[in-house]
N, C-alpha and C positions, 0 to 999 in steps of 0.2 A: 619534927623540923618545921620550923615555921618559913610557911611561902614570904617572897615580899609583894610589897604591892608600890604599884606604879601610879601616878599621878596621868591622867589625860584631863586635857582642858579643851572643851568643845564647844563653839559657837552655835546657837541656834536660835530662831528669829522666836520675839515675845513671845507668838502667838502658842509655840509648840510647849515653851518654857512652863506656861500657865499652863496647858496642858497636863503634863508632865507631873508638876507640882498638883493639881487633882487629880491626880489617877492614883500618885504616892500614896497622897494625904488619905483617898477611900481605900487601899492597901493597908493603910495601916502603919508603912514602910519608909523608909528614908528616899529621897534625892537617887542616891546612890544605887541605894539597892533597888527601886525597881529601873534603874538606867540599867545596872547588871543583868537585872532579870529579861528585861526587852532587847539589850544585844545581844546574849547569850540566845534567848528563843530565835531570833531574827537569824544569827549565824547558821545555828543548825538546820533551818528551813530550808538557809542558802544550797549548806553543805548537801541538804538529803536530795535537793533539784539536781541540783550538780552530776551526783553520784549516780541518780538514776538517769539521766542525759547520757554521762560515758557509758552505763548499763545499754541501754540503747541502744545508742551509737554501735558499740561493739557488736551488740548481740540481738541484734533487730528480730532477724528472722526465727532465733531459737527460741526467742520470749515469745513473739506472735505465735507459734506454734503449740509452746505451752500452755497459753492463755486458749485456745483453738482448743486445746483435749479437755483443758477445765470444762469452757462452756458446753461443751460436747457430753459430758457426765452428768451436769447438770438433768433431772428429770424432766419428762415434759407434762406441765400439768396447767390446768383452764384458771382462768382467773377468777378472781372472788368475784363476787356480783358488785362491792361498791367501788370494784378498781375496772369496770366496764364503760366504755366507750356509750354515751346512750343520744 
């Protein structure tokens, strides 16, 4: 089954245009597809902040807790000598 595809038409000043248009052109790729490529990455960043916010939100104390037994497991051992304080 073939998806459709939809038409957006979006303004944006010169300067992002040129941009845009060499970042394509070192890609390799069309106008389009890296406009695809950089909303699609952009969304999902939004989406995974988002998500772990209401994680949060919700579940503050249960997260800090678990994070609390991880670091607690963790070994305890001396630092190399080039990651020393001197």
């Amino acid at each position: 089954m073939k998806k459709s595809k939809n038409v957006m038409t979006i303004r944006v000043p010169e300067e992002l245009k040129e941009r845009i248009e060499r970042f394509s052109l070192l890609q390799g790729v069309s106008i389009n597809q890296f406009a695809l490529y950089s909303f699609t990455k952009e969304l999902a960043e939004l989406e995974s902040n988002q998500f772990f916010r209401n994680e949060l939100k919700s579940n503050k104390k249960e997260l800090l807790k678990k994070f609390d037994n991880i670091m607690l497991s963790v070994p305890e051992r001396k630092n190399p000598e080039w990651d020393e304080l001197k």
